[in-house]
ZAMARGU-4260 file (C-alpha; in steps of 0.2 Angstrom, whole numbers, plus 5000, padded with zeros to 4 digits):
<rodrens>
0) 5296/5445/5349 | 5290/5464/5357 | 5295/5464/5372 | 5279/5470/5383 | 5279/5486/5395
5) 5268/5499/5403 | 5267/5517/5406 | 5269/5534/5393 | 5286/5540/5397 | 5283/5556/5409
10) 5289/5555/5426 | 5273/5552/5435 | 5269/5537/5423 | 5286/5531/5417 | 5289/5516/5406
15) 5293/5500/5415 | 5302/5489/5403 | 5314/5475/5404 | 5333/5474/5398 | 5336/5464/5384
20) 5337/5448/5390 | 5324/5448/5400 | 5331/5448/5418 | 5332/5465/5425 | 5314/5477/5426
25) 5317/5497/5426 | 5308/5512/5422 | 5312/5526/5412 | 5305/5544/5406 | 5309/5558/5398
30) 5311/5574/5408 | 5314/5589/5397 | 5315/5601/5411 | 5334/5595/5414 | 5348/5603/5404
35) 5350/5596/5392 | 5334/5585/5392 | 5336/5566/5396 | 5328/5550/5394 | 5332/5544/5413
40) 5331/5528/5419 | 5332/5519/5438 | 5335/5503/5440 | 5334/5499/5460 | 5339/5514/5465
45) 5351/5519/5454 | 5346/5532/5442 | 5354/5534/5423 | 5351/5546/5412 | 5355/5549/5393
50) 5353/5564/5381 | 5334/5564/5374 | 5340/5567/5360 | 5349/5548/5361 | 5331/5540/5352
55) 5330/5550/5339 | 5347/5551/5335 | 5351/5532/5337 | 5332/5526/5328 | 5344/5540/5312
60) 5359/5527/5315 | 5350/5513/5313 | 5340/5517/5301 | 5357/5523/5291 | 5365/5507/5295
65) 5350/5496/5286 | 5353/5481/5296 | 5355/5470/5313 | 5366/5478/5324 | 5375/5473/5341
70) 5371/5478/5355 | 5387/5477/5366 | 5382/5482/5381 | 5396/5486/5393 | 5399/5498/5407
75) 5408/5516/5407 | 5424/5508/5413 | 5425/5493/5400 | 5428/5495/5383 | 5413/5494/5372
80) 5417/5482/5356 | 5418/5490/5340 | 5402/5490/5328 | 5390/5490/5340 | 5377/5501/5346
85) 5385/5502/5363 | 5402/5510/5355 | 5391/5521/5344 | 5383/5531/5361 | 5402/5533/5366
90) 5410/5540/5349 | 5416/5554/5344 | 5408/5551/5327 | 5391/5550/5335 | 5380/5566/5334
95) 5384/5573/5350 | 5403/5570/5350 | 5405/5557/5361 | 5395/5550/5378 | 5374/5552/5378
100) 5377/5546/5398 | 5376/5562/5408 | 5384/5555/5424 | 5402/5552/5424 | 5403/5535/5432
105) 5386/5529/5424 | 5386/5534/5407 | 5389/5514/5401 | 5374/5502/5397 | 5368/5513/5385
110) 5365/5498/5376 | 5355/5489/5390 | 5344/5503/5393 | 5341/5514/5377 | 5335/5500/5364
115) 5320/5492/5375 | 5313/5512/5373 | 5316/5512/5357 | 5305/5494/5356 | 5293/5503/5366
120) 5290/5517/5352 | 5289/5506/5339 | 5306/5513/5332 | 5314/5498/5333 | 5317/5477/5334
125) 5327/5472/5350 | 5330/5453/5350 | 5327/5444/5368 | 5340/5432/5370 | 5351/5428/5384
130) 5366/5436/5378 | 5371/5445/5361 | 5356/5452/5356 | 5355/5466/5342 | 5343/5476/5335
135) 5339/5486/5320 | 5325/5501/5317 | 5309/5500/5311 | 5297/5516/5308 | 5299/5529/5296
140) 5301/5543/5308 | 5308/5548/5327 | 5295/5551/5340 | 5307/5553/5354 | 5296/5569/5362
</rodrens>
């Protein structure tokens, strides 16, 4: 299933897209005026925001991975579980040497915000399940600008 959304991803027409399973709506954009740039997203009126570089690097991953992935997601102060894409945006092993979240506090839920954008560029599969979704890429290339 895609998961359906509006918008093109700049500030004054962000994306509105859904979490994984289905139950919370937010918007997201890229603004690559901030330093570095970011792929921010407000949900209420809180605002998140990841390193731009987080679609392309994570659509790489998966890619490299080959197959269904967890999603994990879990906030900054919770563990993420090992093996899934939540622990990837957190590890030093990842491309950037650790978090893509750029707020201390509210670097978590990578995983419940970053796939559905993913979905949204044709980059990737996000299942839409109540609880333990996973996804895996699709695309040959990143289009994260």
């Amino acid at each position: 299933m895609t998961a359906s959304f509006t918008g093109s991803g700049t500030v004054d027409d962000p994306w509105v897209l859904k979490t994984p399973p289905g139950r919370s709506e937010y918007s997201a954009w890229r603004d690559e005026t901030l330093d570095p740039p970011a792929l921010v997203c407000r949900v209420g009126t809180t605002q998140l925001s990841y390193q731009l570089r987080c679609i392309d690097d994570l659509h790489t991953m998966l890619r490299d991975h080959g197959d269904w992935m967890l999603l994990g997601n879990a906030d900054e102060q919770k563990p993420a579980k090992d093996g899934t894409v939540e622990a990837w945006a957190r590890s030093v092993d990842n491309p950037v040497g650790g978090w893509y979240g750029l707020k201390k506090g509210l670097r978590g839920r990578f995983a419940n915000y970053v796939p559905p954008v993913l979905e949204a560029l044709g980059l990737a599969e996000v299942e839409h399940n109540a609880r333990n979704n996973r996804m895996r890429a699709t695309g040959l290339g990143a289009t994260g600008r």
